[in-house]
N, C-alpha and C positions, 0 to 999 in steps of 0.2 A: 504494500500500500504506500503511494507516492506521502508523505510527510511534510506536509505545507507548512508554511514559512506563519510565525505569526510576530507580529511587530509588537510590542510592547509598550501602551504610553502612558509613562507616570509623567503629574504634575505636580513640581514641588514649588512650594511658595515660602520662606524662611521654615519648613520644617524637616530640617536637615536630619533630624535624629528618625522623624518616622520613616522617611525616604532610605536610609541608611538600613534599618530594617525590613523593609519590605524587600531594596534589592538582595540585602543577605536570604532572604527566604526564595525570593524567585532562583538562586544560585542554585535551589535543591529541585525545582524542577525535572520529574519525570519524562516530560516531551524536551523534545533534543532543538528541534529547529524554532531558533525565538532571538529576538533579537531587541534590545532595552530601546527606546528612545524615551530620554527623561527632559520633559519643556521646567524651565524657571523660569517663571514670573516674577523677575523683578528681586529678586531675594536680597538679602544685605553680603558684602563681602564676608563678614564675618561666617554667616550661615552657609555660605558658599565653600569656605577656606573647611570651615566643619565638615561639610558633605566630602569634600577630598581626603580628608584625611580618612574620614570615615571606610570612605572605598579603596581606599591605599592608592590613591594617585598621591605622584609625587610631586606635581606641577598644580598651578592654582587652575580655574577654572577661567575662562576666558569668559570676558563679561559681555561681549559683542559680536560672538562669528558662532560660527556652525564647527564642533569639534568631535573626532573621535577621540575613546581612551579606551586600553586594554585596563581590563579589572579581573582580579584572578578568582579563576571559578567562574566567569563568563566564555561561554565559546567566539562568542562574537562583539566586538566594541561597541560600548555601549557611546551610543551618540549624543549628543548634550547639544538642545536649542537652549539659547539665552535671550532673555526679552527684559529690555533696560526699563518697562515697568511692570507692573499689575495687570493683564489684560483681563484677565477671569478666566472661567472654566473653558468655557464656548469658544471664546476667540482661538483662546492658546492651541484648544484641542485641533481646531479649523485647520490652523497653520500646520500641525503632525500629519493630518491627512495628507494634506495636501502632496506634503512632500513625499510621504508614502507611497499614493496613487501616481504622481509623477515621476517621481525618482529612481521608486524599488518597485520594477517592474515584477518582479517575481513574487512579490506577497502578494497574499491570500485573506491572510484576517485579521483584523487589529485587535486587539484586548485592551479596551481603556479598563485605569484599575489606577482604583486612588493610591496616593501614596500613603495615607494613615491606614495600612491593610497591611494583612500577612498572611502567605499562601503555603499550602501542603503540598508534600511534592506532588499530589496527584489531582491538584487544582484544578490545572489546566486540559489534561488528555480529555476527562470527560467533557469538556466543553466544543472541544473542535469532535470530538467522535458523534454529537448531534445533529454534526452540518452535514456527515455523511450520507445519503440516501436521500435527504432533505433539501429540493431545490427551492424549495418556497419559503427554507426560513433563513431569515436576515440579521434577527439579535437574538443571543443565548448570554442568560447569565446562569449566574452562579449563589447556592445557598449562603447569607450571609449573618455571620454568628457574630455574636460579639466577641471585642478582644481580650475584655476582661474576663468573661463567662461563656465560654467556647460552649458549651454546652446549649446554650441556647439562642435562638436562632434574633436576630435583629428583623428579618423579613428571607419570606421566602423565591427571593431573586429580583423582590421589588412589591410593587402596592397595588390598588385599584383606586382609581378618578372617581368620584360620585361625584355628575354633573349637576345633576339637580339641587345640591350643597356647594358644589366649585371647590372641591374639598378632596386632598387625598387623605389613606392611608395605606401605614406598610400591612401587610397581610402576612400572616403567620407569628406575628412580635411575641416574644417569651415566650412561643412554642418549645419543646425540645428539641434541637435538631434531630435524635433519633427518631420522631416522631413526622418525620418529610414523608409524603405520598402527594403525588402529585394530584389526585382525587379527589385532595382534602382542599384546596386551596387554586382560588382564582384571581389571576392578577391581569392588569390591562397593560401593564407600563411596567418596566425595570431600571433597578436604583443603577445610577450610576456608578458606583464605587467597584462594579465587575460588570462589566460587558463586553462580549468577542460579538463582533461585527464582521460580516461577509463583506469585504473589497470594495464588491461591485454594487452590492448595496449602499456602502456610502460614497461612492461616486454617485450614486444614481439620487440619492437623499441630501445631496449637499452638506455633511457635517451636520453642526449642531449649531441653534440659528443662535446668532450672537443678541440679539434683544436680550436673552435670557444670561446674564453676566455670572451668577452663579443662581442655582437651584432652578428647577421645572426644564432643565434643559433635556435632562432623562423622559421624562413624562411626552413636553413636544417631540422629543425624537422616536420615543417608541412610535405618538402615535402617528406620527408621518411613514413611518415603513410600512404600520399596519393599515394605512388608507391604501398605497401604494399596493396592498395586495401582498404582500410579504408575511408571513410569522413570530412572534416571538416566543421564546420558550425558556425554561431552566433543565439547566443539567443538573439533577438533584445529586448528584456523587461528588458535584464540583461545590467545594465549601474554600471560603475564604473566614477570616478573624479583620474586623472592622472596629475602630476606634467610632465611638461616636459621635459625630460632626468634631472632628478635633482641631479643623480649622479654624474653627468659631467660637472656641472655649472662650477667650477671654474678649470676645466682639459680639454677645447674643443679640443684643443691641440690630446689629447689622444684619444679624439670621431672621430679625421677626421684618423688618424693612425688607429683604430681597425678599422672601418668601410671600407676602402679602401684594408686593408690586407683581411679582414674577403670577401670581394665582388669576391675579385679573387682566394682564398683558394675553396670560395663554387661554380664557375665554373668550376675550375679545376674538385674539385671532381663532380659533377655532368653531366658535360658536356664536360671534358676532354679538350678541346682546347679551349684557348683564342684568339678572334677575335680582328681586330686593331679596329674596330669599337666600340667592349665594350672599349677598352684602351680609344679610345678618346673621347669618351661621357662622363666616369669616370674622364678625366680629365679637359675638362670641368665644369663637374658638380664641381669638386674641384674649379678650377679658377675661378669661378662664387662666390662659398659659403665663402671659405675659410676666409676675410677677413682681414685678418692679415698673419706674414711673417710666423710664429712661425707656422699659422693653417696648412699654403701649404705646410710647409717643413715638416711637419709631416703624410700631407694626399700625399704628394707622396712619402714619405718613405714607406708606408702603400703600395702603389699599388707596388712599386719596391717588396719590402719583398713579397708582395702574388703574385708576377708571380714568385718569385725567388723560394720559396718552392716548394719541388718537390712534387708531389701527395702525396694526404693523402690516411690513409688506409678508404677503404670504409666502412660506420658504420652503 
C-alpha cells in the first residue's frame, strides 16, 4: 500500500514549551511519511530562542524567511514559516496551504493539530486509514481527551451547531474515552485542535476563511466541505491529549469577545438572518459563563461587533 505523505501544521504563538512537547511526541509516531511545518505568529525572540533550544537546534531561528532544520528523531526537516506579527488561526493556516498545495506537489493530506496537544504513537495511522476506500470524505478527526485527564474525553472529534440557538457544543464532554462508539454520538463540525484534510479538498475549499481570526473557523470549514458534498468523520482509534484553550489562559477576556463576534459573523454568512432567539440564548449563555465584569463587557462587545458587521463575502 502506497504510504502518503502527510504535512504536519502546528501553530505556535509564544508557546514554546507546549510546541516543544507536542513535537517531542509527534517524534514517536507510528506512520513513517510526515513531514512538520510549524507557522509562528509573531512570537517574542525570547520564546523563539526557547523553542531552539528546546528542539536542539543550534542556531536561533530566523525571524523573516522560510527555513529548514534537521531535529533528531525527525526523518525529514522540519520547516519553520515566520510571521513578524499575530495573524491568527485562519490566516496563518491559509499561508501553510498554500504553500503545500503549491510547492509539495506530492502531498496528500494535511493534519492541522494544535500545538497545546500530544499525540500516541498510533494517533495518526488510524486517521489516514479512513480516507482509504472513502472518496467522499474530506475531514477526519481525531478523539480528543484531555491532557490533564486522558481518561476522559474533551469531545468526540468535535460538536454539533444548534441553529435555532446559534449555539455550539462539544459532544461526548467527560465521557470516558473507553466508552467511544460511534453510535452513540452525532456531530456536524470538528474541533480544530486535530484534523487530517484530503489535499484536494482544501484546494477545492479555499483554507479557512480568515473573517474568522480565531474560533468558529473549525465549525465554517466543516460546514463548507459538507455543503460541497464531501464527508466528515472520526477515526475513533485516533486519540490525541488536549490542553484546554491554553492559548487563552491568561486572555478569557479575548475568548468571550472572538467567540460571540465569531457566532454571529458565521450566521450571518451562513444563514443570513439573525433570530432574537439566537440573541438571547447567546446572551445568556454569556451571563451565565462570563464571571467577571471585564469577561461580559467583552462577550457582549463581541455579539454587538458580529451583528454590527455587514455580511461577509461568501468563501
Amino acid at each position: 500500500m502506497d504510504i502518503k505523505k502527510v504535512y504536519i501544521v502546528l501553530l505556535n504563538w509564544n508557546g514554546s514549551e507546549d510546541t516543544i512537547e507536542c513535537i517531542q511526541s509527534l517524534k514517536k509516531l507510528d506512520y513513517e511519511n510526515f513531514q512538520i511545518l510549524l507557522l509562528d505568529n509573531g512570537s517574542s525572540k525570547e520564546s523563539l530562542a526557547h523553542l531552539a533550544e528546546g528542539l536542539g537546534i543550534s542556531r536561533d531561528f530566523p525571524m523573516n524567511e522560510i527555513s529548514k532544520f534537521s531535529v533528531d528523531g525527525l526523518k525529514e526537516s522540519l520547516i519553520l514559516y515566520p510571521f513578524t506579527e499575530n495573524h491568527g488561526f485562519s490566516r496563518a493556516h491559509n499561508y501553510a496551504f498554500e504553500k503545500i498545495i503549491c510547492d509539495f506537489k506530492d502531498g496528500h493530506y494535511i493534519w492541522i493539530l494544535n500545538n497545546d496537544t500530544k499525540v500516541y504513537t498510533d494517533s495518526l495511522t488510524p486517521l489516514v486509514n479512513q480516507f482509504y476506500g472513502n472518496k467522499k470524505l474530506g475531514l477526519c478527526g481525531s478523539i480528543i481527551a484531555y491532557s490533564d485527564r486522558p481518561q476522559l474525553m474533551q469531545c468526540y472529534g468535535g460538536g454539533y451547531y444548534y441553529k435555532r440557538y446559534g449555539m455550539v457544543k462539544l459532544v461526548g464532554k467527560q465521557i470516558p474515552v473507553s466508552k467511544r462508539t460511534k453510535k452513540d454520538f452525532k456531530i456536524n463540525y470538528l474541533m480544530g485542535a486535530s484534523i487530517l484534510a484530503d489535499i484536494n479538498v482544501m484546494r477545492k475549499v479555499k483554507g479557512f476563511d480568515e473573517d474568522f481570526f480565531m474560533y468558529f473557523e473549525d465549525l465554517d470549514l466543516s460546514f463548507r466541505v459538507l455543503q460541497m458534498g464531501y464527508e466528515i468523520d472520526v477515526a475513533s482509534e485516533s486519540i490525541i491529549l488536549h490542553k484546554d484553550s491554553g492559548s487563552m489562559t491568561r486572555r478569557k477576556y479575548f475568548f468571550y469577545y472572538l467567540m460571540k463576534k465569531h457566532t454571529f459573523i458565521f450566521i450571518k454568512k451562513h444563514f443570513k438572518h439573525i433570530s432574537i432567539t439566537q440573541i438571547l440564548f447567546n446572551l445568556a449563555h454569556l451571563i451565565i459563563r462570563a464571571r467577571t465584569f471585564k469577561n461580559l463587557y467583552y462577550g457582549l462587545k463581541g455579539i454587538f461587533n458580529g451583528i454590527s458587521i455587514k455580511n461577509t463575502k461568501k468563501k
